[in-house]
N, C-alpha and C positions, 0 to 999 in steps of 0.2 A: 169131523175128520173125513167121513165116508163122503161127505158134498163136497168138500175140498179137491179131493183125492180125483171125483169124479168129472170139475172141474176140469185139472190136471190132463186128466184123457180127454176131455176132449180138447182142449188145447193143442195136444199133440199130435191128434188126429187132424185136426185144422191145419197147422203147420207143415204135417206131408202132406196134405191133398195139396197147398198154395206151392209148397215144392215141388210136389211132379209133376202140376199146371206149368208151373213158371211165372213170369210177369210179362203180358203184353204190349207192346210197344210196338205203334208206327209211328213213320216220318211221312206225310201227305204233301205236297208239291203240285201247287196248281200250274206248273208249265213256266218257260222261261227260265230265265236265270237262280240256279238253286242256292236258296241264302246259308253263307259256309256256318253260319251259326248253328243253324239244323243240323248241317254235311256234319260239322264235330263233333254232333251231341247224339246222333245216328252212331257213328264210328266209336266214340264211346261207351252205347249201350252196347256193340256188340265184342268187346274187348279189347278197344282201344289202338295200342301197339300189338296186339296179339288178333287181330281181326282179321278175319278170311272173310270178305265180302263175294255174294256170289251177284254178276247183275245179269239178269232176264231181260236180252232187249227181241221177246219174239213179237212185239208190236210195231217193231220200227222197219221201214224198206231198208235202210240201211243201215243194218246191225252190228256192222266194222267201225263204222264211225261213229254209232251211237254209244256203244262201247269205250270205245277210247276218248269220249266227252262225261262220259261217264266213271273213268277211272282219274282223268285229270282234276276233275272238282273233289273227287272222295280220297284223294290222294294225300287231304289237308292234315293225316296224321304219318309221320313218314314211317317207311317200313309195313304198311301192313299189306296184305295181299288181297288182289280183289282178279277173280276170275271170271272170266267170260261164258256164260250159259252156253250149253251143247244148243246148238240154233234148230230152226224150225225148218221144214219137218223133220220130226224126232223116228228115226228109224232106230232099229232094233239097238245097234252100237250107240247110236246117239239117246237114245230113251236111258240106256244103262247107265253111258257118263253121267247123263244128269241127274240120275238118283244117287251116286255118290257126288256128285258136286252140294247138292242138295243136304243129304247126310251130315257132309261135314262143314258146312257154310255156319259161321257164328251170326250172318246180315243177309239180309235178301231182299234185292231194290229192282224195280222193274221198270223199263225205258220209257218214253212216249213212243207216239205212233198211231197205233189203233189197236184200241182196244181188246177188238172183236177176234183179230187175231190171237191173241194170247187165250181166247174160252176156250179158240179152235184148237189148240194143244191142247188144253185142258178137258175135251170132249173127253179124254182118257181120266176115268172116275176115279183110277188108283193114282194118277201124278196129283189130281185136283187133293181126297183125301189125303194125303202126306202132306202137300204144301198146307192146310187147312191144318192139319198134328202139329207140323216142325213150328207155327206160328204159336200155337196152344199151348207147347211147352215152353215155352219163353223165349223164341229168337226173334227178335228185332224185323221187321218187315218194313219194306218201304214205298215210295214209287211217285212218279211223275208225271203228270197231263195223261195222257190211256195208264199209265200206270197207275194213277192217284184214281180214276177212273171205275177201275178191274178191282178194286179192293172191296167197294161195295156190293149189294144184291140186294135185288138188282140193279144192275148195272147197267147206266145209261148206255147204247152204242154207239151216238153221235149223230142219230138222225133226228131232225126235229123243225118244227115251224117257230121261228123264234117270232115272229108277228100275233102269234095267238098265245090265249092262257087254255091250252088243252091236254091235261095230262096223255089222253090217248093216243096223241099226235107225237109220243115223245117214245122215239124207239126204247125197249130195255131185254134186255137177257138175263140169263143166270150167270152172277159175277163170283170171285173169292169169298163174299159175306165174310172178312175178318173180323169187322166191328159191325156188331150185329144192331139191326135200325134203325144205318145210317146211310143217305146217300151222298155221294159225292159228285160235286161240279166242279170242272178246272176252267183255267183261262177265262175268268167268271165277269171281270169288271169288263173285261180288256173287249172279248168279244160278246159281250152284254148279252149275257145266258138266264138273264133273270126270269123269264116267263118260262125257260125250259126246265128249271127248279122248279118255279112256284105251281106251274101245270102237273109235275110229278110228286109233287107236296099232296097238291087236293087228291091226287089218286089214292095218297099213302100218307093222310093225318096224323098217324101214330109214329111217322118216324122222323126222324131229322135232316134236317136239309143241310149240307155246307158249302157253299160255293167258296171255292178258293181262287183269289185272281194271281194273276201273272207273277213271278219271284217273290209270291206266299210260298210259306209253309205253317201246318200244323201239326206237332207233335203231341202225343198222346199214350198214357201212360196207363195199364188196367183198364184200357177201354172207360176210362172215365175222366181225369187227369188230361186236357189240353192247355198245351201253350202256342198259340200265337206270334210268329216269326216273319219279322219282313215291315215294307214300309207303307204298304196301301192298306187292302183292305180284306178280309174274311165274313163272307155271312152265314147268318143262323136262322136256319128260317125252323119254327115248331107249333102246334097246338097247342090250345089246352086239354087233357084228355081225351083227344083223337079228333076233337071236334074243330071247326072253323070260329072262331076268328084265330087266324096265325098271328106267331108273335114272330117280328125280325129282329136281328141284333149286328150290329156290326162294330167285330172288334180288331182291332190292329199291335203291329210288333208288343211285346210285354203283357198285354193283356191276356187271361184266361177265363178257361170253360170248361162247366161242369156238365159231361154227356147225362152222365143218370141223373141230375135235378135239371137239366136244362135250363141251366142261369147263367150266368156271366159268375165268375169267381171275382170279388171288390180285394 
């Protein structure tokens, strides 16, 4: 009875830790056209008809328009509300809108452009930790080409020799690290980024690669949990316990992957 019982507690001590974590969820978007199968399965992890999408386009020169390309594709569930980020630079009025835009957002999807723009708001350690908490506790995160980009840490910043295999030719910064020992690559088939992965792989054996190309997406669930969305292609590039020979995998639309065993899901 006394094992049972003590079971029981912990069980339920399990139960609120996963509840005041939340469930992690993004949507990744290697550039291009966003496949609406993602767009509605984004807008329904963040409540559907009741969803306040918030979109961050501080990476793009033009954030008027990237916004309203952005509210037309996520629009594919009607009635919900998607708000336009306090734009960059965040002065004192605009720093505050966005902590309550932030606050009460159920989605939060970040534009292309450049990446490196968006750290540069985030040089402010108190906007970086919150967006890092609101992600932790369960709200839906998402983003495309710099925005699929910014998720990682490090995070590539788009400089690089795509002629060589040399990781340290391959710029990087301090990115969101949402899913932790993972990098990511956009517009991956399209503009043949494969030596700028596998050069930043050898730097960093221990973690995973994922080049995503052009109207890919991949969705991922607990940091563990991906599906595969779209009609080309995604790759996986990984070790075997940190070491070289790397293993590649290339999976497309329907298919999935398992981040913590680093396999393909059959």
């Amino acid at each position: 009875m006394r094992h049972r019982t003590i079971l029981s507690t912990i069980a339920v001590i399990v139960c609120l830790f996963q509840a005041a974590a939340g469930q992690q969820r993004l949507l990744v978007i290697g550039g291009g056209d966003r496949p609406p199968d993602a767009v509605r399965r984004f807008v329904e992890w963040s409540g559907g008809q009741r969803a306040k999408l918030l979109m961050i386009t501080w990476a793009s020169a033009e954030p008027e328009k990237s916004f309203e390309a952005l509210k037309k594709d996520f629009s594919i569930v009607p009635g919900i509300l998607i708000e336009h980020a306090a734009m960059r630079p965040l002065d004192a009025s605009g720093r505050a809108l966005f902590l309550e835009q932030l606050r009460t957002a159920t989605g939060v999807f970040f534009s292309g452009g450049d990446q490196n723009r968006i750290m540069e708001v985030l040089a402010d350690e108190e906007l970086l930790k919150l967006i890092r908490e609101k992600y932790a506790r369960g709200t839906p995160f998402g983003g495309t080409s710099a925005g699929a980009a910014v998720i990682s840490d490090p995070m590539m910043t788009g400089e690089a020799d795509l002629k060589i295999l040399d990781g340290d030719k391959v710029g990087t910064r301090r990115g969101l690290g949402l899913l932790p020992n993972v990098i990511f690559d956009q517009h991956f088939l399209v503009r043949q980024r494969h030596n700028r992965l596998f050069g930043l792989m050898m730097k960093h054996p221990k973690m995973l690669g994922i080049g995503i190309d052009e109207n890919m997406a991949v969705l991922i669930e607990d940091d563990r949990r991906l599906d595969v969305v779209g009609k080309t292609y995604v790759m996986f590039v990984h070790s075997q316990n940190g070491r070289q020979p790397f293993i590649v995998s290339f999976l497309t639309g329907g298919e999935r992957f398992d981040i913590r065993k680093q396999r393909r899901i059959d």
